[in-house]
C-alpha beads as a LAMMPS data file, in Angstrom:
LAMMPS data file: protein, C-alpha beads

382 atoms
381 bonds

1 atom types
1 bond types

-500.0 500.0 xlo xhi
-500.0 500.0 ylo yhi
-500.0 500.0 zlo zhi

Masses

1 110.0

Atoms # bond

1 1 1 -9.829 80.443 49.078
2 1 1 -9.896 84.082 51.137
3 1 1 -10.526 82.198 54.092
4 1 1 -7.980 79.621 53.450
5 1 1 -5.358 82.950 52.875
6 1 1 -6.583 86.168 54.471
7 1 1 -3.809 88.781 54.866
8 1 1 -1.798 88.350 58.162
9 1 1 0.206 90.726 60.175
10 1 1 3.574 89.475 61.890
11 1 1 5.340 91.909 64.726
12 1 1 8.716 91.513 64.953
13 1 1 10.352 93.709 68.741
14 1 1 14.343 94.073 68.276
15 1 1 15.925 96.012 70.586
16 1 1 13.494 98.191 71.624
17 1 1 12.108 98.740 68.526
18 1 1 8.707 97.127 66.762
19 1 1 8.399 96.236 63.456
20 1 1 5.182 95.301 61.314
21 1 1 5.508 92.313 58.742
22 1 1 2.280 92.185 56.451
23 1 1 1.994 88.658 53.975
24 1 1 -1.037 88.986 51.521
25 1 1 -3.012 86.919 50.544
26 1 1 -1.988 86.561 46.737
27 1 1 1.502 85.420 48.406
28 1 1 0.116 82.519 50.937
29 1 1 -1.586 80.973 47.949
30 1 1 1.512 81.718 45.674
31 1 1 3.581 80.309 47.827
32 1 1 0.768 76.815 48.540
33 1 1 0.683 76.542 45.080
34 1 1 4.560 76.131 44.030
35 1 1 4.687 74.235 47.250
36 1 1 2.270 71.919 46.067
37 1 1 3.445 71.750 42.403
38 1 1 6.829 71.143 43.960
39 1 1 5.242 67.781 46.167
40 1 1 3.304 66.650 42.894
41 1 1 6.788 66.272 40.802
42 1 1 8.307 64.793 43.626
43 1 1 5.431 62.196 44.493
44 1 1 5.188 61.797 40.154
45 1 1 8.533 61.401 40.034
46 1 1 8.767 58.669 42.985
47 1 1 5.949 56.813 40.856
48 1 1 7.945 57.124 37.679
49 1 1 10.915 55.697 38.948
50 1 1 9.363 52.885 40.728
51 1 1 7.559 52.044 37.312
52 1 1 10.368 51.756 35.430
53 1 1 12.365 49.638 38.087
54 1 1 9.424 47.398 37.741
55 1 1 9.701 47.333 34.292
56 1 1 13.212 46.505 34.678
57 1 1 12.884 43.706 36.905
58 1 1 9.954 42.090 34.442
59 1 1 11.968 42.496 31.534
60 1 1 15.290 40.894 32.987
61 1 1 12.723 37.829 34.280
62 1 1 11.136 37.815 30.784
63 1 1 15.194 37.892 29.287
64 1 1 16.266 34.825 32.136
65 1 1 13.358 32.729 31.126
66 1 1 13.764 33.460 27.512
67 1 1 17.426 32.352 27.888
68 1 1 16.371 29.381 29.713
69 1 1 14.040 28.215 26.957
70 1 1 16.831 29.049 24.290
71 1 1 19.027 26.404 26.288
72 1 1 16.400 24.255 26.837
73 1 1 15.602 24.275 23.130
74 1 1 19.456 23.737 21.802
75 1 1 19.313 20.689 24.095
76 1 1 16.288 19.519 22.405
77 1 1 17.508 20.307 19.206
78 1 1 20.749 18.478 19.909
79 1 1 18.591 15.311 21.216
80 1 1 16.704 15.362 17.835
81 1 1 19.350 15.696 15.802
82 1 1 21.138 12.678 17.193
83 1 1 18.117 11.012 16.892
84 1 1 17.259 11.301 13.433
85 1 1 20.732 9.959 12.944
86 1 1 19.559 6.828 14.749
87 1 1 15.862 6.350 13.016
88 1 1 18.665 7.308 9.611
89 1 1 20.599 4.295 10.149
90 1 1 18.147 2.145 11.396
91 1 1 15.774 3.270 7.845
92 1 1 18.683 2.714 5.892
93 1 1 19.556 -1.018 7.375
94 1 1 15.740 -1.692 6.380
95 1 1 16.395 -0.501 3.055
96 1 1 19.021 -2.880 2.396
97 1 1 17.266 -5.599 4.031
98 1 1 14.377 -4.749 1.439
99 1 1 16.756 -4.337 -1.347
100 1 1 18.704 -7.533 -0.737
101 1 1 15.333 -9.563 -0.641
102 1 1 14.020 -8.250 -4.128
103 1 1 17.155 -9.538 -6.440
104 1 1 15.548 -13.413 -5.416
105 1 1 12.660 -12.169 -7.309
106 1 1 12.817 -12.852 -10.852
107 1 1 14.689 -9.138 -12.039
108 1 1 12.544 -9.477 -15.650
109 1 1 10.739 -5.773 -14.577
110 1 1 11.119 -4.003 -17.700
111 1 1 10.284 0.026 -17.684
112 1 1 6.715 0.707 -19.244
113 1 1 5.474 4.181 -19.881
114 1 1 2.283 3.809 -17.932
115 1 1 4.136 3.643 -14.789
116 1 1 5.803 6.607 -13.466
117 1 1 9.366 7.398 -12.863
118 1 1 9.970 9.851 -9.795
119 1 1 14.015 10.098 -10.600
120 1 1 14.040 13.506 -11.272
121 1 1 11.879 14.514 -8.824
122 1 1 13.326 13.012 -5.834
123 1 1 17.082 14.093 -6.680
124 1 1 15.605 17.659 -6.640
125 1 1 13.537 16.607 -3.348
126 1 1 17.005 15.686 -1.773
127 1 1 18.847 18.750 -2.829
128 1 1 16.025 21.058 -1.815
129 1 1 16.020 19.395 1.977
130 1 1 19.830 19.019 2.543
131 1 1 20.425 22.761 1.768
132 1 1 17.428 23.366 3.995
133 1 1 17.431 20.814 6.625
134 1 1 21.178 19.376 6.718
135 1 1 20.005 16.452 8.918
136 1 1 17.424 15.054 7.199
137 1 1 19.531 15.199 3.873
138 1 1 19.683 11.106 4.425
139 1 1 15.926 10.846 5.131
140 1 1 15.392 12.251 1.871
141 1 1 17.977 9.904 -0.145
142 1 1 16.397 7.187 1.349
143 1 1 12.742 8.449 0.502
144 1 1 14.267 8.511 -2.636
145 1 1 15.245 4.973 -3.264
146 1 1 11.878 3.697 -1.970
147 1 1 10.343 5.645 -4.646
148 1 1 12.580 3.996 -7.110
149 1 1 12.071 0.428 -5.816
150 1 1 8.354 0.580 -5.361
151 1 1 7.551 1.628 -9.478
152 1 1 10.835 -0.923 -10.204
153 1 1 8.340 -3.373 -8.170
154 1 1 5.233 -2.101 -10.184
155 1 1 6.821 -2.293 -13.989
156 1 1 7.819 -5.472 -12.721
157 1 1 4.482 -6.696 -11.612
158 1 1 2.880 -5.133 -15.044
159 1 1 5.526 -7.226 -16.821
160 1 1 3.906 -10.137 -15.505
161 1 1 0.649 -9.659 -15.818
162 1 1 1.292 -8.769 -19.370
163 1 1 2.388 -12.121 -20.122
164 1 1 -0.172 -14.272 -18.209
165 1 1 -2.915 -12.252 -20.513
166 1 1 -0.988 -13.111 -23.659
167 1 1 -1.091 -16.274 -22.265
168 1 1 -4.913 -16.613 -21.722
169 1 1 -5.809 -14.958 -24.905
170 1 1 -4.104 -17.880 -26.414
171 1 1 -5.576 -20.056 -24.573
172 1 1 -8.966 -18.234 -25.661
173 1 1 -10.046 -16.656 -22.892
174 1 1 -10.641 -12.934 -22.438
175 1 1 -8.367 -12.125 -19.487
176 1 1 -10.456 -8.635 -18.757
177 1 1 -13.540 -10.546 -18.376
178 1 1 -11.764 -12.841 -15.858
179 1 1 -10.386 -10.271 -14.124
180 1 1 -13.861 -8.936 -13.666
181 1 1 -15.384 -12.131 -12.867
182 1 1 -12.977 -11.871 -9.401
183 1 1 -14.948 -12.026 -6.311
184 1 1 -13.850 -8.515 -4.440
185 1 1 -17.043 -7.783 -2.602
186 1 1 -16.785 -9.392 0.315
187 1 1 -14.377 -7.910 2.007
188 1 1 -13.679 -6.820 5.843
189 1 1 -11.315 -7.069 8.781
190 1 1 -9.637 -4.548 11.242
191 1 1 -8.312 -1.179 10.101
192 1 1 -4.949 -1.503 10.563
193 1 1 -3.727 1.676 8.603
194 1 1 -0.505 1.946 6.500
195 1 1 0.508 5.185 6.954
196 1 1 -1.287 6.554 9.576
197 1 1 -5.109 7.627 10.612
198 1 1 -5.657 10.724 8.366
199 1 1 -2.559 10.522 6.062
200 1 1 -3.561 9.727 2.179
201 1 1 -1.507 6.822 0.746
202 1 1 1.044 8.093 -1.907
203 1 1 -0.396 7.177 -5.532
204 1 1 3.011 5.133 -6.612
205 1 1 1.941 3.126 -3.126
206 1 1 -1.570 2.444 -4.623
207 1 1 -0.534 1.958 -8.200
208 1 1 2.061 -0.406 -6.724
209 1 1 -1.278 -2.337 -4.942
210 1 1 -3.144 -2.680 -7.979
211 1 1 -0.627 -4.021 -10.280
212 1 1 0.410 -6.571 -7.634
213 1 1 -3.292 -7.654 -7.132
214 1 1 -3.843 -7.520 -10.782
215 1 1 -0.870 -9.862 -11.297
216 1 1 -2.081 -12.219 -8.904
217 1 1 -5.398 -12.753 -10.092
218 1 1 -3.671 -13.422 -13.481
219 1 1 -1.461 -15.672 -12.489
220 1 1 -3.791 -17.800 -10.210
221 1 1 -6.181 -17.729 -13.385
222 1 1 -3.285 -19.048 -14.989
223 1 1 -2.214 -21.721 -12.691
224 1 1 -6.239 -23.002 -12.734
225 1 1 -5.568 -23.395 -16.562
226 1 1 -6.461 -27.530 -17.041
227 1 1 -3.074 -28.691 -18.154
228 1 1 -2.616 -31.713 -17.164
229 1 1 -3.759 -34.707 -19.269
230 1 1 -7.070 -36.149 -16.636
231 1 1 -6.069 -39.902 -17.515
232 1 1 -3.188 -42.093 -19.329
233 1 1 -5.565 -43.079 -21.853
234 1 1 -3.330 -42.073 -24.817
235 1 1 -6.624 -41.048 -27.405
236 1 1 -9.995 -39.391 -27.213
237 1 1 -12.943 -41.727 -28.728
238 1 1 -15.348 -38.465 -29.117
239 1 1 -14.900 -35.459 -29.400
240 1 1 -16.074 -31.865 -28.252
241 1 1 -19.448 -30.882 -30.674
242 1 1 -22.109 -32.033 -32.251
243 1 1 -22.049 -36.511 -32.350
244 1 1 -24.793 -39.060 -33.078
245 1 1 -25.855 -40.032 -29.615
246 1 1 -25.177 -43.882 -28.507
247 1 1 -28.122 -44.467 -27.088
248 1 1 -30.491 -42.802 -29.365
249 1 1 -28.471 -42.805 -32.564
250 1 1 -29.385 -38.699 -33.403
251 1 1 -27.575 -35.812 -33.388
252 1 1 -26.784 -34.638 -30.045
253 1 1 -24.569 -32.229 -28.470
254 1 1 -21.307 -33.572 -26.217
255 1 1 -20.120 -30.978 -24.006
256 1 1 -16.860 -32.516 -23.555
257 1 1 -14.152 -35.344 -24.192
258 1 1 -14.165 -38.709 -23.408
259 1 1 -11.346 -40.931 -22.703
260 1 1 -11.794 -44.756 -22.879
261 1 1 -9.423 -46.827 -20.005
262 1 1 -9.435 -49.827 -18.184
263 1 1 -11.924 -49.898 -15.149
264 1 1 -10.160 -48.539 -12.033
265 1 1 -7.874 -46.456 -13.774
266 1 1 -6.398 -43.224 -12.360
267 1 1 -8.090 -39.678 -12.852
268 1 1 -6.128 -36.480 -11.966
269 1 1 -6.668 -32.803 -11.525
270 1 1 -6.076 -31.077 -14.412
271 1 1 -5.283 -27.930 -12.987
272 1 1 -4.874 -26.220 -9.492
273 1 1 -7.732 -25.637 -7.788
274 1 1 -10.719 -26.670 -4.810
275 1 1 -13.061 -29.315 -4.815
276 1 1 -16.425 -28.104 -5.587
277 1 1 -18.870 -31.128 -5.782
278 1 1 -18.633 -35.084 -5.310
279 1 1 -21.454 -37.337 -5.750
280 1 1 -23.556 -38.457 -8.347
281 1 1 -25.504 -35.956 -11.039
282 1 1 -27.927 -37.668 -13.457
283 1 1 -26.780 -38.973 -16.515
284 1 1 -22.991 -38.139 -15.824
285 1 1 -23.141 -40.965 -12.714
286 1 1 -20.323 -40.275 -10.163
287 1 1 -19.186 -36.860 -10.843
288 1 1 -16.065 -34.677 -9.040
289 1 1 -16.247 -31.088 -10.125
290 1 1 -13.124 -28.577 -9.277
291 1 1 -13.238 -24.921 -9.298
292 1 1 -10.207 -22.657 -10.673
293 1 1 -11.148 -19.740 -9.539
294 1 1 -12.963 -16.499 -12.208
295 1 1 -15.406 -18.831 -12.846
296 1 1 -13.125 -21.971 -14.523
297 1 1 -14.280 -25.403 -13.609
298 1 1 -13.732 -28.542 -14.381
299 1 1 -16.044 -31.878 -14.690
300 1 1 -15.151 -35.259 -14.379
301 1 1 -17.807 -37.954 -14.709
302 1 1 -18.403 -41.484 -15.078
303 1 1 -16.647 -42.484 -12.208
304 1 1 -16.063 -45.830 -10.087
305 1 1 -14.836 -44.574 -7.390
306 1 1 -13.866 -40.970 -5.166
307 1 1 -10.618 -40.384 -3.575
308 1 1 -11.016 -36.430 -3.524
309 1 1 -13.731 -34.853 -1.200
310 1 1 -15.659 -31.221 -0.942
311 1 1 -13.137 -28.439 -0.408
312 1 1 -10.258 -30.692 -0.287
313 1 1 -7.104 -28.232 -2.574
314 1 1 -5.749 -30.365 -5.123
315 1 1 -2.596 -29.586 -7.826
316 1 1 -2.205 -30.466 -11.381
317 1 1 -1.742 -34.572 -11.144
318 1 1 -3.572 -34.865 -8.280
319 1 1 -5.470 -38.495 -8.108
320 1 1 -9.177 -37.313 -7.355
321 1 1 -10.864 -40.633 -9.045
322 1 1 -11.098 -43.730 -11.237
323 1 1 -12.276 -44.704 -14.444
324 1 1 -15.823 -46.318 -14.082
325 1 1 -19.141 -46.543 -16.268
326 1 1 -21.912 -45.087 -13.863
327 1 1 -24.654 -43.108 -15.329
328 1 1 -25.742 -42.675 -19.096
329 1 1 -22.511 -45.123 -20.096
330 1 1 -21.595 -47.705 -22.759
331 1 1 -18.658 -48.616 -20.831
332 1 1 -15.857 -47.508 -18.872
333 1 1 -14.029 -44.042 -20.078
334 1 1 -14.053 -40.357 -18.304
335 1 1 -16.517 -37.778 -19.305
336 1 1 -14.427 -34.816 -19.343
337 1 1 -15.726 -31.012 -19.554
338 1 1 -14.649 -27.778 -18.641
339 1 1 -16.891 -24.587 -18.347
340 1 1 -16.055 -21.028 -18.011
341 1 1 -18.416 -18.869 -15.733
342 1 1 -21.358 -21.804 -15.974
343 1 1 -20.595 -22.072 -20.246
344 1 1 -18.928 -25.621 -21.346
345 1 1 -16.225 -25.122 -24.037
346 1 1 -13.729 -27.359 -25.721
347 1 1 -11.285 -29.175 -23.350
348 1 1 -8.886 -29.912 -26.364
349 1 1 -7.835 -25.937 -26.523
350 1 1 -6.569 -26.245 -23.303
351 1 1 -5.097 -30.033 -22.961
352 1 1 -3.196 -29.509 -26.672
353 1 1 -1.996 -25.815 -26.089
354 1 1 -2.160 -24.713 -22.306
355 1 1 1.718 -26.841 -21.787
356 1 1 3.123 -25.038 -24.615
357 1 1 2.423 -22.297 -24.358
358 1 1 3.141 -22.342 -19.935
359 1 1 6.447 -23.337 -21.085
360 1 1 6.793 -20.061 -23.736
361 1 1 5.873 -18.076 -20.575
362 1 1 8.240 -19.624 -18.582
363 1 1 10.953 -19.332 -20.922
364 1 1 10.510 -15.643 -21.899
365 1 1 10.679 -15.320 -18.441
366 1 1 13.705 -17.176 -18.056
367 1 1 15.433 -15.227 -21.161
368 1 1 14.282 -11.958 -19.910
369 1 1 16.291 -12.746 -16.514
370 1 1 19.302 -13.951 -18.191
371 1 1 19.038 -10.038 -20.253
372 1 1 19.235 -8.730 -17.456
373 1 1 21.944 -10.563 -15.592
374 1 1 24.243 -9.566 -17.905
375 1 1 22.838 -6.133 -18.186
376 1 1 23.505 -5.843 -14.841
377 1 1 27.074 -7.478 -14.968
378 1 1 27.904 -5.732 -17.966
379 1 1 27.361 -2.348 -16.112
380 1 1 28.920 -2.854 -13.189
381 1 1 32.451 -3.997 -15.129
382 1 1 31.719 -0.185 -16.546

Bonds

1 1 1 2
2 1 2 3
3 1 3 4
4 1 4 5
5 1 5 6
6 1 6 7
7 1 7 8
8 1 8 9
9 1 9 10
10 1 10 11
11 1 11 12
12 1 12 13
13 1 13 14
14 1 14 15
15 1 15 16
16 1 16 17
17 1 17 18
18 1 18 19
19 1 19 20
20 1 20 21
21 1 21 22
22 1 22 23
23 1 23 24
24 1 24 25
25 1 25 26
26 1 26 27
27 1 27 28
28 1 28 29
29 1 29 30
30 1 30 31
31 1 31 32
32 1 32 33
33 1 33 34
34 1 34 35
35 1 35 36
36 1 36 37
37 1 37 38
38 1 38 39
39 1 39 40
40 1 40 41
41 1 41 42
42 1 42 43
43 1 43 44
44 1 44 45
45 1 45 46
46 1 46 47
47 1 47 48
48 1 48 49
49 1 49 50
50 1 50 51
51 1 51 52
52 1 52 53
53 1 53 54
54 1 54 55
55 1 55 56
56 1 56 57
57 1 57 58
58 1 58 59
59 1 59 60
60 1 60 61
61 1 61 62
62 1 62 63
63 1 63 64
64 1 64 65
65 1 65 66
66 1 66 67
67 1 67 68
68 1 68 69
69 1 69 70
70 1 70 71
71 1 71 72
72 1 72 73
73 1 73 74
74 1 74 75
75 1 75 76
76 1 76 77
77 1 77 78
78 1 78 79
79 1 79 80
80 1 80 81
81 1 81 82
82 1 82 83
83 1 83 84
84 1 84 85
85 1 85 86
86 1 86 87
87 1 87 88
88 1 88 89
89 1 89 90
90 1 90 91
91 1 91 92
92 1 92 93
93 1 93 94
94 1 94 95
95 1 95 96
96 1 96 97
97 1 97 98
98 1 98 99
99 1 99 100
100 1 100 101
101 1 101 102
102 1 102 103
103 1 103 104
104 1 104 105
105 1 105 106
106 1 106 107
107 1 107 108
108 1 108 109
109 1 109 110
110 1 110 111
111 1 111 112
112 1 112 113
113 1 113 114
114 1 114 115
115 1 115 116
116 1 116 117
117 1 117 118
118 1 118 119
119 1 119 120
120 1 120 121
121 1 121 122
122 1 122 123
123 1 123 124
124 1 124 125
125 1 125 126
126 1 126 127
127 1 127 128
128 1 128 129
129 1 129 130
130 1 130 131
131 1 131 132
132 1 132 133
133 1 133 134
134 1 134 135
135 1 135 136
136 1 136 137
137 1 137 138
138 1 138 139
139 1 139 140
140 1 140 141
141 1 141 142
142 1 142 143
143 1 143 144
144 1 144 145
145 1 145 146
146 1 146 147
147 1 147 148
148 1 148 149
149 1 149 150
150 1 150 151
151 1 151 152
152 1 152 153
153 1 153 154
154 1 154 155
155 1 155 156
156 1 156 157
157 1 157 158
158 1 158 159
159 1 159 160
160 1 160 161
161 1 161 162
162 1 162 163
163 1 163 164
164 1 164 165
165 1 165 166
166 1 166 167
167 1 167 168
168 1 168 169
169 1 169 170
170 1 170 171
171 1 171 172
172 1 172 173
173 1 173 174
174 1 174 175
175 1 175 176
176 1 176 177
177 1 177 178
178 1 178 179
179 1 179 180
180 1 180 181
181 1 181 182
182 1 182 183
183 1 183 184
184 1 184 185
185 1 185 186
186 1 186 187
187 1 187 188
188 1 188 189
189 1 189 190
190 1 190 191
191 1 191 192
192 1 192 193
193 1 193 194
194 1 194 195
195 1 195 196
196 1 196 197
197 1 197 198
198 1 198 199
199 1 199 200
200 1 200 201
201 1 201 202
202 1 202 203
203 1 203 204
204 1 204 205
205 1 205 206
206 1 206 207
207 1 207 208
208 1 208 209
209 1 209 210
210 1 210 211
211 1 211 212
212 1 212 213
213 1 213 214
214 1 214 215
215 1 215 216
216 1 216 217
217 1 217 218
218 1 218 219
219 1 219 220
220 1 220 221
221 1 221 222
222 1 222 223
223 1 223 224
224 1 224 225
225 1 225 226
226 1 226 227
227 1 227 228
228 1 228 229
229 1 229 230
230 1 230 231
231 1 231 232
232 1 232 233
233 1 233 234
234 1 234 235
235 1 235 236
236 1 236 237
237 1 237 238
238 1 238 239
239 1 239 240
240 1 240 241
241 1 241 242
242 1 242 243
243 1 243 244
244 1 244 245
245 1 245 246
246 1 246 247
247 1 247 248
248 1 248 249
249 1 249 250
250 1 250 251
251 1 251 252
252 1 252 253
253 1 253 254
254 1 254 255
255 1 255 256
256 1 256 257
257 1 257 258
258 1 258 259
259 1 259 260
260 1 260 261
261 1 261 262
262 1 262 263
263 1 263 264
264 1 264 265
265 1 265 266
266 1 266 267
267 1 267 268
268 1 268 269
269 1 269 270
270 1 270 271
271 1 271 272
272 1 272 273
273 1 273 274
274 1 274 275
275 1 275 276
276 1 276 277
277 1 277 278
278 1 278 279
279 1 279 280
280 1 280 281
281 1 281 282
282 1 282 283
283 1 283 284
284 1 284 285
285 1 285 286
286 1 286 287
287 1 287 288
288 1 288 289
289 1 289 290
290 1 290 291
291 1 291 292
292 1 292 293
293 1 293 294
294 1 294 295
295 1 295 296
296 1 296 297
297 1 297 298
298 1 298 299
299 1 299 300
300 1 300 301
301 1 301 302
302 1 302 303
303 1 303 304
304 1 304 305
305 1 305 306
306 1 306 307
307 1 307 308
308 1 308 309
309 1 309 310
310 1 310 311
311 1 311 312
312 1 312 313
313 1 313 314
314 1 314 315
315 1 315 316
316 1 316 317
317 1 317 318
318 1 318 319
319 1 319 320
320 1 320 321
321 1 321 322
322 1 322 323
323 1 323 324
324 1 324 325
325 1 325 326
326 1 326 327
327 1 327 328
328 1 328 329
329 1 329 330
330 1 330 331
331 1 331 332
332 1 332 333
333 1 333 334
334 1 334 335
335 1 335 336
336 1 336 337
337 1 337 338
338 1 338 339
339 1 339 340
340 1 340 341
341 1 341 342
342 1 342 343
343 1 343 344
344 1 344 345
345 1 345 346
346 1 346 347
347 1 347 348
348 1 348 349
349 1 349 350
350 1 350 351
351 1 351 352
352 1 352 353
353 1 353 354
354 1 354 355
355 1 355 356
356 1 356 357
357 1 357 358
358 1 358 359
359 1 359 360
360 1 360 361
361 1 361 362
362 1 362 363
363 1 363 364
364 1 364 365
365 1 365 366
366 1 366 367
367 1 367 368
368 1 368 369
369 1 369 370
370 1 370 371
371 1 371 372
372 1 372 373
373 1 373 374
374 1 374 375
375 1 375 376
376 1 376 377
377 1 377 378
378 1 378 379
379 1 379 380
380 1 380 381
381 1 381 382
C-alpha cells in the first residue's frame, strides 16, 4: 500500500513566485478509499434497483396471469353451473318417468321395520347442500326421492315375498329350504358396473337387490305349485300311502294318485314349469316328468301317447299327454306323483289346497290395493 501512495510533491509558479504542495500518503489512500466506498453504493445501489424492477415486472406477470385464470375460472364456473341445471332437469324428467311407471305396479308395499327409512336423513342432506352448494340444492332433492322410492320398492317387494311363504307353508313346504335349494352358483357374464369402477353400491341399492331376487324365487316357486287338476277324471281310485298291491295282493307303498279315464284322454301340466324327461321308465311305462324349479317335480305315467317333448316350457293346463295303460298297469288311468328335491309326497295337499289358497293370495293382494287407493285418494282430498 506505500507503494501504491508514497508522499508526492506538487510545484505550483504564479507570478514569479514558487510554491510547494505536499499530499501524504495517509490522504491518497483516504481519499481511494471514500472514492471507492462512494463507487460500491453507487454500483449496490444500481443492482438494488434493477432487482426490485425485476421483481416488479414478475409480480405484475404473476398478478395478469392470476387475473386471467380468475376469468377463466368464472367462465368455467358459469358453464358448470348452467350445466348442472341441464343434467337437473334432465334427472328430474327421469324421475318422473320412474315414478309414473311404479303406480302400474300393484301399490300393496306396506312399511316394515326391517327396511330402512332415509326421510330424515335426506331432508337434512338437502338443507346441508343448498346452504352450501346453492346449485346442486335440486341434485340433492332428487337424491332424495330415489332414496324414498327404492326402500318404497323394497317394503314392497318384502310384502310379497311375505305372502308367497305364507303361502307355501300352507301348502307344506318350508319356503327357507326352497330358497336355499336355488341354483346361484353358476353365474358369469361381462362386468358392466352400476355405479362406476371403484364406487361401493349404496346398501338401500343392495337391500333393494335382495328382496327383489328373494321375491322372485318365491313367486316362481309359487307359480311351479301343481294346481291344476292333471286329468277330467272327476275321482281318485287310490290314494297316496300305504295300499295292497294289484298285482301281488301285499302291502305296498304308492307314491302317488291315480286317476282312472277313458283311453286317449287328455293329461295337462299341473303347474308352470320345463320338461324334464319323456320316454318310458320301468314299471311306470310312458312317463313325462316336469321340473318347477327348487327342486319341485312332477310325474306323470302310464301314458299312451306324448305331445310334450324335453325342454319344451309348458303352463298350468298345458296338454303334455294321454291316458294309456303302459307299464305295471291294470288298465287305463294316470299315475300321478310329485317329489320335492328327489322325495315323493302327497299330490292331494297340493291339488285340494294350492287353488284356494292362490286365490287368498290374490285377494289379499287385491284388498291391500284397494286400502291403499283410497288411502291415497283420501289424502290427497286433505
Amino acid at each position: 500500500m506505500e507503494n501504491w501512495f508514497p508522499e508526492r510533491e506538487f510545484f505550483m509558479r504564479s507570478q514569479g513566485q514558487v510554491r510547494f504542495i505536499k499530499i501524504s500518503s495517509k490522504l491518497q489512500k483516504r481519499t481511494a478509499a471514500l472514492a471507492l466506498t462512494a463507487s460500491v453504493a453507487f454500483v449496490g445501489s444500481m443492482g438494488v434497483m434493477s432487482v426490485l424492477q425485476y421483481r416488479s415486472s414478475v409480480e405484475r406477470v404473476a398478478l395478469l396471469e392470476r387475473e386471467a385464470d380468475v376469468a377463466t375460472s368464472e367462465e368455467r364456473l358459469k358453464a358448470y353451473r348452467a350445466n348442472i341445471g341441464e343434467v337437473t332437469q334432465d334427472l328430474e324428467k327421469r324421475q318422473d318417468f320412474i315414478e309414473g311407471m311404479i303406480e302400474m305396479l300393484p301399490p300393496d308395499a306396506v312399511k316394515h321395520d326391517n327396511v330402512s327409512d332415509s326421510t330424515n336423513e335426506t331432508d337434512e342432506l338437502v338443507e346441508k347442500v343448498s346452504a352450501a352448494v346453492p346449485e346442486a340444492a335440486s341434485l340433492a332433492r332428487i337424491e332424495s326421492r330415489q332414496l324414498a322410492f327404492v326402500e318404497g320398492l323394497t317394503r314392497y317387494a318384502d310384502q310379497r315375498s311375505r305372502r308367497a311363504m305364507w303361502a307355501l307353508r300352507e301348502l307344506g313346504l318350508d319356503p327357507d329350504r326352497m330358497l336355499a335349494s336355488a341354483d346361484t352358483s353358476a353365474r358369469g357374464g361381462p362386468l358392466e358396473a352400476l355405479f362406476g369402477k371403484d364406487d361401493q353400491i349404496d346398501p338401500r341399492f343392495e337391500r333393494l337387490g335382495a328382496s327383489l331376487s328373494r321375491m322372485a324365487t318365491l313367486e316362481a316357486t309359487l307359480q311351479g305349485v301343481p294346481q291344476f287338476a292333471p286329468t277330467k277324471a272327476a275321482a281318485v281310485n287310490s290314494s297316496y300311502g300305504y295300499r295292497r298291491d294289484p298285482f301281488t295282493g301285499r302291502a305296498a307303498m304308492h307314491r302317488g294318485l291315480d286317476f282312472p279315464a277313458k283311453m286317449g284322454a287328455p293329461i295337462f301340466a299341473t303347474a308352470r314349469g320345463t320338461v324334464t324327461f319323456v320316454g318310458r321308465k320301468g314299471g311306470y311305462g310312458n312317463v313325462v316328468e316336469i321340473s318347477h324349479g327348487q327342486g319341485l317335480l312332477t310325474r306323470y305315467a302310464h301314458m299312451s301317447r306324448f305331445e310334450a317333448r324335453v325342454g319344451q316350457r309348458v303352463e298350468a293346463g298345458t296338454v303334455i299327454g294321454a291316458i294309456g295303460s303302459t307299464g305295471r298297469s291294470t288298465g287305463p288311468h294316470l299315475h300321478f306323483e310329485v317329489r320335492v328335491n328327489g322325495t315323493a309326497v302327497n299330490p292331494r295337499t297340493f291339488l285340494e289346497l294350492a287353488p284356494d289358497v292362490l286365490k287368498k293370495v290374490r285377494r289379499n293382494s287385491g284388498a291391500q290395493r284397494t286400502r291403499t287407493a283410497s288411502d291415497t285418494q283420501g289424502n290427497a282430498g286433505v
